[in-house]
C-alpha positions as CSV (number, residue, x, y, z in Angstrom):
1,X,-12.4,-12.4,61.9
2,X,-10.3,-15.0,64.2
3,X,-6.5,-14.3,63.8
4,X,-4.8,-17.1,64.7
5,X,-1.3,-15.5,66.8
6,X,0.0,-19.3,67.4
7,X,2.8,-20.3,65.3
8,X,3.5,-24.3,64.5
9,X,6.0,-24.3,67.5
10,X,7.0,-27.4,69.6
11,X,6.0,-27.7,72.8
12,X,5.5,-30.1,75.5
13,X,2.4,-30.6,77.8
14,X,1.6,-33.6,80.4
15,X,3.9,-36.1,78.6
16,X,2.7,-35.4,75.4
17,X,5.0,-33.4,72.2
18,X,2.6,-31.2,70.1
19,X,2.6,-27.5,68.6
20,X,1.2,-24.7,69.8
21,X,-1.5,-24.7,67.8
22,X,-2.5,-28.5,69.0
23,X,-1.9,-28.2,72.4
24,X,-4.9,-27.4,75.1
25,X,-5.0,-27.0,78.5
26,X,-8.1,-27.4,80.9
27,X,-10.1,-24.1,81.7
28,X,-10.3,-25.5,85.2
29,X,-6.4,-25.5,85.4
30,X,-5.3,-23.2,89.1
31,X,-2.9,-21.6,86.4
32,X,-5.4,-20.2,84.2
33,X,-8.4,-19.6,86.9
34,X,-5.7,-18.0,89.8
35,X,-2.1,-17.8,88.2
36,X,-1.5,-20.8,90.5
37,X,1.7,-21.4,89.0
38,X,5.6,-20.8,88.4
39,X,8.0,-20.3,85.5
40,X,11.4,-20.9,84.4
41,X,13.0,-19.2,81.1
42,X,16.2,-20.8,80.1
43,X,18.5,-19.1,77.1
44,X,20.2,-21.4,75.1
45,X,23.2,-20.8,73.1
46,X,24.3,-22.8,70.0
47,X,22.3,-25.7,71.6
48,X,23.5,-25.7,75.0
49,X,21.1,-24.3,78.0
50,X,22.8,-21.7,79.8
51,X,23.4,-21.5,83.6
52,X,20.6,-24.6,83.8
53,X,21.5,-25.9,87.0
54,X,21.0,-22.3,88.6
55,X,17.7,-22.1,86.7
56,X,16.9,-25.4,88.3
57,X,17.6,-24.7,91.4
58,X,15.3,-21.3,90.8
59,X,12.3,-23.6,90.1
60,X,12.9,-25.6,93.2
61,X,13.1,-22.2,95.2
62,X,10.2,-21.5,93.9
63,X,7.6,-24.7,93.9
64,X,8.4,-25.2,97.1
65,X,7.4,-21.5,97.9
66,X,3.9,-22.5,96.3
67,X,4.3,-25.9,98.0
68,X,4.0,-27.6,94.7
69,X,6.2,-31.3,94.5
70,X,8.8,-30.6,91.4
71,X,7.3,-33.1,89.0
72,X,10.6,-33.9,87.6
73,X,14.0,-34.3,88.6
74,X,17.1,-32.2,87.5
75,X,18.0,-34.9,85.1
76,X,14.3,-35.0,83.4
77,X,14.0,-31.9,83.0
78,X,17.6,-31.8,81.2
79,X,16.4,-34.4,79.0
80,X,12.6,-33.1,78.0
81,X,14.6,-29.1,77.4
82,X,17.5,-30.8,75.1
83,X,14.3,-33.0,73.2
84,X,12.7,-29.1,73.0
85,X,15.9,-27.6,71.9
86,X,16.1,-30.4,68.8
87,X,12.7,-29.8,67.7
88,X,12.8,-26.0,67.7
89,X,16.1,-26.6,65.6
90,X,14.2,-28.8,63.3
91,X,11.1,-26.6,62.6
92,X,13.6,-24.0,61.3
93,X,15.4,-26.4,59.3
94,X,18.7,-26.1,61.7
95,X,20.9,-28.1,63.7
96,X,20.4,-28.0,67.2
97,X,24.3,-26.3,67.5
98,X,23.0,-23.8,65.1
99,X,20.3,-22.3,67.2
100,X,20.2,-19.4,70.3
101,X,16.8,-19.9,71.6
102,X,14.6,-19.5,74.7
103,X,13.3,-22.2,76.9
104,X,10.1,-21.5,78.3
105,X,8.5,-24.2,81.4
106,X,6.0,-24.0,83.4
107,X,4.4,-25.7,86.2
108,X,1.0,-25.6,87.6
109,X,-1.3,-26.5,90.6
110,X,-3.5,-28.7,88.5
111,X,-6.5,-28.9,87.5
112,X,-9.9,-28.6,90.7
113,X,-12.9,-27.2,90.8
114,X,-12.3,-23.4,91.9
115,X,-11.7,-23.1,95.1
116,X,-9.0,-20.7,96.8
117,X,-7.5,-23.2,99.2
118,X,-5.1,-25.5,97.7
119,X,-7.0,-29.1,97.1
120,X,-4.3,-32.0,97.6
121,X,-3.6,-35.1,95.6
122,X,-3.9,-33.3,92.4
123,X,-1.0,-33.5,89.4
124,X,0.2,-30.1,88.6
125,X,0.5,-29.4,84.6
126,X,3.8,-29.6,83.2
127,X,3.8,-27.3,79.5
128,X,7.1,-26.3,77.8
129,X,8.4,-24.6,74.4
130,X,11.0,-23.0,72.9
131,X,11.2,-19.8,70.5
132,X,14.0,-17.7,69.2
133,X,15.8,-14.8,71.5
134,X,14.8,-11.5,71.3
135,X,18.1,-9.9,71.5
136,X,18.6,-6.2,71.7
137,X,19.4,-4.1,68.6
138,X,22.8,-3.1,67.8
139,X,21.9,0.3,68.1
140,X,20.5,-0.5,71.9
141,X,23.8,-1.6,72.7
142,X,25.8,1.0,71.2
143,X,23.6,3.9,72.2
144,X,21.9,2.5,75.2
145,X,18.1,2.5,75.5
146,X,15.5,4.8,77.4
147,X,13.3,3.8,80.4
148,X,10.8,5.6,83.0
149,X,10.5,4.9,86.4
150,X,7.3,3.9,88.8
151,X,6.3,3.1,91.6
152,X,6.8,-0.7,92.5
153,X,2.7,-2.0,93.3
154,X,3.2,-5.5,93.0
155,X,2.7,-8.5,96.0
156,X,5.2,-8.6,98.4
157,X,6.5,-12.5,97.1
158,X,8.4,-11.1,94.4
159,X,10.9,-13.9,94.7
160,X,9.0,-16.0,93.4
161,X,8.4,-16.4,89.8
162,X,5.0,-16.7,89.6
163,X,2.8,-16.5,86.4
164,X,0.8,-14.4,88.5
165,X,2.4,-11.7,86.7
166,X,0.0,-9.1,86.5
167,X,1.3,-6.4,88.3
168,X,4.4,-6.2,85.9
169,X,2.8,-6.2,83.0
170,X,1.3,-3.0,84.2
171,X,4.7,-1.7,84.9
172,X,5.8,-2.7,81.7
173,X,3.2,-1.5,80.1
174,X,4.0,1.9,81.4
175,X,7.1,1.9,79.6
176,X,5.7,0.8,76.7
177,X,3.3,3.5,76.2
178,X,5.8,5.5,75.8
179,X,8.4,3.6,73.7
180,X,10.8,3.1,76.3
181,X,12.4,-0.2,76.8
182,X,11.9,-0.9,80.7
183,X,10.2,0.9,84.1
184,X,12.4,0.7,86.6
185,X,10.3,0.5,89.7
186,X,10.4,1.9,93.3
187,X,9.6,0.3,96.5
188,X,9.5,3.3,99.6
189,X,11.9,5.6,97.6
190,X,14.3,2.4,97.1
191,X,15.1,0.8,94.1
192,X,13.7,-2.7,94.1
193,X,13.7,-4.2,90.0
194,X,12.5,-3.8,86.1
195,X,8.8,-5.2,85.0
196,X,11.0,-7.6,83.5
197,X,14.7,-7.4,84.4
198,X,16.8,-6.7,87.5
199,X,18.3,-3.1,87.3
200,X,21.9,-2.6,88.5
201,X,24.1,0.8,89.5
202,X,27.4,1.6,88.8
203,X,29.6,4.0,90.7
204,X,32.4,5.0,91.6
205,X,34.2,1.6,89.9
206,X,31.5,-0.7,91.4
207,X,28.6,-2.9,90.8
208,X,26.0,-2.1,93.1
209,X,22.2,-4.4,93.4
210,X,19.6,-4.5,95.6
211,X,19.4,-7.1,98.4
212,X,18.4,-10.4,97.5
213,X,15.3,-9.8,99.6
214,X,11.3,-11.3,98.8
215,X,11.0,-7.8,96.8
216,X,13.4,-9.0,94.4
217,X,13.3,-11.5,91.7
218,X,16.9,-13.4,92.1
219,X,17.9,-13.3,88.2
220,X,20.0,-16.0,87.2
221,X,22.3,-13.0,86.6
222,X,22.6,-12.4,90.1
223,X,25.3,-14.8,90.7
224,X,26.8,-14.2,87.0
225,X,27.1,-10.4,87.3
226,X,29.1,-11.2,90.3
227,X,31.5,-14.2,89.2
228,X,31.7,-11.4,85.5
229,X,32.7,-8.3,88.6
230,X,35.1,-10.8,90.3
231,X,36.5,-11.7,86.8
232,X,37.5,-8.3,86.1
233,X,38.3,-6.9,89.1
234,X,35.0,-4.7,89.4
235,X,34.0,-4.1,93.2
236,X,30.6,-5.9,94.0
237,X,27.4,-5.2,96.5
238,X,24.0,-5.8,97.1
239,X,22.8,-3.5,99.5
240,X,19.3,-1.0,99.7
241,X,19.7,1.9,96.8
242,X,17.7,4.9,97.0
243,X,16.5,6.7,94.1
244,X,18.7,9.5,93.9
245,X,21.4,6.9,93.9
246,X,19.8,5.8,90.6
247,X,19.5,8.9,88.8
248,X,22.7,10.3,89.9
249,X,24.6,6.7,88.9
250,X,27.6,6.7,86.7
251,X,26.3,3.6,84.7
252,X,23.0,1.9,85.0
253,X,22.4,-1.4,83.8
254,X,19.4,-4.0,83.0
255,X,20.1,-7.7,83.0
256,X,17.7,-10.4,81.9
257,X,17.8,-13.7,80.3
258,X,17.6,-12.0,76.6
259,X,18.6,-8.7,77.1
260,X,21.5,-10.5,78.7
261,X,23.2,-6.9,80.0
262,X,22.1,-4.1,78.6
263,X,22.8,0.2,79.1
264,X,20.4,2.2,80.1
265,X,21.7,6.0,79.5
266,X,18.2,7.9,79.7
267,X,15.7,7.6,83.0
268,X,13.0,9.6,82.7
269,X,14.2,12.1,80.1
270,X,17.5,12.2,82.0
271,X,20.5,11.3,80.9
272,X,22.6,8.7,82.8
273,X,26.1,9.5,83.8
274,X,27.6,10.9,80.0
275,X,24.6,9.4,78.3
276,X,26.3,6.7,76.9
277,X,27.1,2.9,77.6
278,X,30.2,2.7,79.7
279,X,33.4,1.1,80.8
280,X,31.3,-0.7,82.7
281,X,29.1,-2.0,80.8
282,X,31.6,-2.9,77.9
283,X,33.5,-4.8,80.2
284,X,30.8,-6.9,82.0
285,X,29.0,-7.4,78.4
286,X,32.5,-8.8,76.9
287,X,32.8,-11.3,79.9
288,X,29.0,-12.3,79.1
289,X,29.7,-13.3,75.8
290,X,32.9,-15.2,76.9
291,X,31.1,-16.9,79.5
292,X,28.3,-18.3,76.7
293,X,31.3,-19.7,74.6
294,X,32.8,-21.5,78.1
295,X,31.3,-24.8,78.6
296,X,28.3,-24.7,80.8
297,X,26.6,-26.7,83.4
């Protein structure tokens, strides 16, 4: 029995509006046959994209890592995510203002006959869609979630944000096997990031990161978390953290485009700091929400 798992979803691909369902891809695309490719996921609240020119600039960072022309400029791409935002509005029967959502693009090598080196003069393949957000519970936010912690195996590019993704789906799926909601992961005894979030410490009164470094995915929350600290007058740094620093934190805290910021007050069986969300967290979450009501670029 064939179970079809694709929903009647807008999308986009090579110029072209379809569905999910509709849309096909070659199986000689370097996306599909290597993971020759990067990603952007854009939140969008009420029908506005948020932070979009820092995701932009993310997807520049990171085409020109794969040395891959941007297909489209900033204004192009504004354009096709707004059309994407209207039509995921419409299949549910909403107004575009009426909708939180998640952008989803990605862009590809192309499509060559398989060959590791990377062929020139081919046109890399554009797809995009939208879907709801999967927020965290209320409960998660209230009573903070469980994760484990593991060792950090993945390539040594981890700025870039590649659909080469492998590696943290094997993280994630570490936490997931044992109904916890993210591994935070170790590089050398230090703390590098989630499967699928950055992963921040608080102590002492301050937000502390790791370094923007090429073992780090730069969130969009990155620069956020820091204009939310400077907002309300919470200390700031990026700077190596070892694990003990981790275990031993006061607060610890996962950020992501739709866990937004979230506690974390068990690692490993351990409770963090009291066990429960803290000041910090209520503060820096309270800004987050005031920032999505601001208007934004």
């Amino acid at each position: 029995m064939t179970i079809d798992l694709l929903p009647e979803l807008p999308c986009y691909l090579n110029g072209e509006f379809s569905t999910l369902r509709e849309a096909k891809v070659s199986v000689m695309d370097r996306g599909f046959i290597f993971g020759d490719g990067v990603y952007e996921v854009v939140p969008v609240y009420a029908g506005r994209p948020f932070r979009f020119a820092q995701h932009m600039a993310r997807l520049d960072r990171s085409l020109s890592e794969l040395r891959i022309a941007n297909p489209m400029s900033h204004p192009q791409w504004r354009a096709l995510v707004d059309q994407l935002i209207d039509a995921y509005a419409r299949s549910l029967g909403n107004d575009a203002g009426q909708t939180d959502q998640l952008v989803y693009i990605q862009v590809t090598r192309g499509v060559a006959m398989r060959d590791h080196a990377m062929p020139p003069g081919i046109t890399p393949t554009v797809f995009a869609t939208s879907n709801r957000i999967s927020a965290p519970s209320a409960a998660d936010r209230a009573n903070g979630v469980a994760c484990v912690s593991g060792d950090d195996f993945r390539w040594k590019k981890a700025h870039i944000k590649s659909v080469s993704m492998l590696g943290s789906v094997l993280a994630r799926q570490m936490s997931a096997d044992v109904g916890a909601a993210e591994t935070v992961m170790f590089r050398d005894g230090f703390l590098s990031e989630g499967a699928a979030a950055n992963v921040w410490v608080a102590r002492g009164g301050r937000v502390i990161g790791p370094l923007k470094d090429n073992l780090v995915l730069e969130g969009i929350r990155y620069g956020l978390l820091e204009e939310l600290c400077a907002h309300a007058g919470i200390p700031f740094e990026l700077r190596r953290i070892a694990r003990e620093d981790v275990f031993t934190a006061d607060e610890l805290l996962l950020s992501n485009a739709s866990k937004e910021i979230l506690p974390v007050t068990r690692l490993d069986g351990q409770p963090i700091g009291n066990g429960k969300p803290g000041p910090i967290y209520e503060k820096l979450y309270a800004g987050y929400q005031r920032a999505k009501q601001a208007p934004l670029a």
